[in-house]
N, C-alpha and C positions, 0 to 999 in steps of 0.2 A: 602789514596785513596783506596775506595774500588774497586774491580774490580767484575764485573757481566758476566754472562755466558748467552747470549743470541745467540738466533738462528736465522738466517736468511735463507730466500729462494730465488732461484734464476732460471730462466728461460734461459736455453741455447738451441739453434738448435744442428744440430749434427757437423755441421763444428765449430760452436764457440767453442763446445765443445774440439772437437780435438784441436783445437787450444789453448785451458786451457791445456790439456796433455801435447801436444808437449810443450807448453814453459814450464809448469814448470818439464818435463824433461831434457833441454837444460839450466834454467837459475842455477845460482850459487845460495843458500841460504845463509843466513851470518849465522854466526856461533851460536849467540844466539837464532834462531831460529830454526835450525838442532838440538839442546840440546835439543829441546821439543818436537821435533820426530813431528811438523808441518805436515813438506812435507810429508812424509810416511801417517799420517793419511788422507791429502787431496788425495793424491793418492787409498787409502783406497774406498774412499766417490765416486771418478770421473772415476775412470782405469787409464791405462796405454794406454798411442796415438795407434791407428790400423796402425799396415803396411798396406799398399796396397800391394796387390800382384802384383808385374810387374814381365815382363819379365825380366831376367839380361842380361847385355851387353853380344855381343860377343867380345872376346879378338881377336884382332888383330894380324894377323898373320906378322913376318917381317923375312926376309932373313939376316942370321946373321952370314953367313957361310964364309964370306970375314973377320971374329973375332976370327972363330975354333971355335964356336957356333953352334953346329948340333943339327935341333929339331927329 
């Protein structure tokens, strides 16, 4: 069986895009496919998914002094 090297092109917005990041950030590769350094190279090709910048939580404050816990 020969195997051929063709290229293909593809048209993403910028949400589907991220959405190719994020999962293949999140999903697991199998192992014969991580042997050929795959994902690194698609990563390469796409980025890496953008944070958003949010605000981070505020930490809840709780009375813990009825424990001998003094903030």
């Amino acid at each position: 069986m020969k195997k051929h090297n063709s290229k293909h092109t593809f048209t993403f917005n910028d949400e589907e895009l991220q959405c190719l990041r994020v999962c293949l950030q999140n999903a697991p590769a199998p192992y014969d496919i991580t042997q050929k350094k795959l994902v690194s190279e698609i990563e390469d090709k796409i980025g890496l998914p953008i944070k958003p910048k949010v605000e981070p939580l505020r930490l809840p404050k709780y009375d813990l002094t009825q424990y001998g816990i003094f903030d």
